[in-house]
C-alpha positions in Angstrom: -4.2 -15.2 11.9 -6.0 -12.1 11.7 -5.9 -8.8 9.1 -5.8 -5.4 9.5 -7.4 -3.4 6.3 -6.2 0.0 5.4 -9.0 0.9 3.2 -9.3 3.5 0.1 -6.4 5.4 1.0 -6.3 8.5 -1.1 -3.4 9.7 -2.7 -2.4 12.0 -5.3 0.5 11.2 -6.9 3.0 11.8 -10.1 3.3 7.9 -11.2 3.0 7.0 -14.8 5.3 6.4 -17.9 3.8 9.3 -19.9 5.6 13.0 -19.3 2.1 14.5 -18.4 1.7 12.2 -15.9 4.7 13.1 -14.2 4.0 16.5 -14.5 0.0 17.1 -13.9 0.2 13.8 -11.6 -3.4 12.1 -11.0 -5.4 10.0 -7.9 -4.5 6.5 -6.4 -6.5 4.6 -3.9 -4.6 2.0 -1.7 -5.9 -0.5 -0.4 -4.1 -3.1 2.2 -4.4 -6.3 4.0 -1.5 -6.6 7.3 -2.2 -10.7 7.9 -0.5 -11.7 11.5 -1.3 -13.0 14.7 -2.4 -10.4 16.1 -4.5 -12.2 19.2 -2.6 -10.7 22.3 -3.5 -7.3 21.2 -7.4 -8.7 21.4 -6.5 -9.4 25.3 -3.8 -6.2 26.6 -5.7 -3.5 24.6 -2.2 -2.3 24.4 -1.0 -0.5 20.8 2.7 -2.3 21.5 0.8 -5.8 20.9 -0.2 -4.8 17.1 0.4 -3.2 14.5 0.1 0.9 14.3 -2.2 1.6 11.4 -1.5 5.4 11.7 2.2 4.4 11.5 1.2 1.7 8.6 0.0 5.0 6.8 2.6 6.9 7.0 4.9 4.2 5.5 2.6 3.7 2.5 2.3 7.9 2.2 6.2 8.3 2.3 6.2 5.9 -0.9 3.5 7.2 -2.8 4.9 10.6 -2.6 8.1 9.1 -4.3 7.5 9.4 -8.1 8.2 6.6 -10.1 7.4 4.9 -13.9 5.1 1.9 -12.9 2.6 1.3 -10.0 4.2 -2.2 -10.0 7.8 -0.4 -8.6 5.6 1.6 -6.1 3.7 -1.7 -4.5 7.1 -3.2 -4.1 8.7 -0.3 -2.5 5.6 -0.4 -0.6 5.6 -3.8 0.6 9.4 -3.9 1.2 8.8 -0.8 3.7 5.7 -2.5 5.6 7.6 -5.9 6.6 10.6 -3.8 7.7 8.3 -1.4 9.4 6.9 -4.2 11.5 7.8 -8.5 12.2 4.1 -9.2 13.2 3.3 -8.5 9.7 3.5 -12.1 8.1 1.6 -11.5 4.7 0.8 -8.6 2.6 -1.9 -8.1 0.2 -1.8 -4.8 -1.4 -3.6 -3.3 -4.5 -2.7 0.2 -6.1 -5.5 1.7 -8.1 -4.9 4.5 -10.5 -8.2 6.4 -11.5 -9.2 7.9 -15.1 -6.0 6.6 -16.5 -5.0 8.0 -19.7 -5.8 5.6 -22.2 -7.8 6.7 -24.4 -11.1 6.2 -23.3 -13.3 5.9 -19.9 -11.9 3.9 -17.7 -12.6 4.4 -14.0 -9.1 2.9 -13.0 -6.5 0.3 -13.8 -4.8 -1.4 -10.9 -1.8 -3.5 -9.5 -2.0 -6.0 -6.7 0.5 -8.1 -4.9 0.1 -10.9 -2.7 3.2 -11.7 -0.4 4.3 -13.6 3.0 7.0 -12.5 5.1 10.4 -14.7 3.7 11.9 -16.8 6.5 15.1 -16.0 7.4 
């Protein structure tokens, strides 16, 4: 098996349970692990034989740019998307960061991860 990271992908987003957030929005990083086999890409140098990252990106954009409550419905959404978008994706680690929540204090980010493998049919 072999990964491809998406790293520190930088969104800004209206996600959060709060009015304010909804409405003055704030910044996310993304950060995700596509596990598959992934070996016949390593030989053809063909794009067909993986996955495409700048597609991969586009997925996770689309559904950051969907407002919603919780960071916990936005990794779903997210992961959902990605195994549709692709069946050499056979696990998923994901983790949504969102930075200088408003909680009162100084807080550089709170954040949501998922860990999930593809369900056989």
């Amino acid at each position: 098996m072999s990964k491809i990271l998406l790293e520190g992908l930088d969104f800004f987003s209206y996600h959060g349970c709060f009015k304010e957030e909804q409405q003055i929005g704030t910044h996310f990083l993304v950060d995700v692990e596509l596990i598959g086999d992934f070996s016949i890409a390593e030989k053809s140098d063909d794009l067909q034989d993986t996955v495409n990252y700048q597609a991969a990106y586009c997925v996770i954009k689309n559904e950051m740019a969907k407002s919603s409550k919780l960071i916990e419905n936005v990794a779903r959404r997210i992961v959902d998307r990605l195994f549709l978008f692709s069946d050499q994706i056979q696990e998923i680690n994901l983790k949504i960061s969102k930075l200088n929540p408003p909680l009162g204090g100084k807080i550089a980010s709170v954040a949501y991860c998922v860990s999930e493998k593809r369900k056989l049919p």
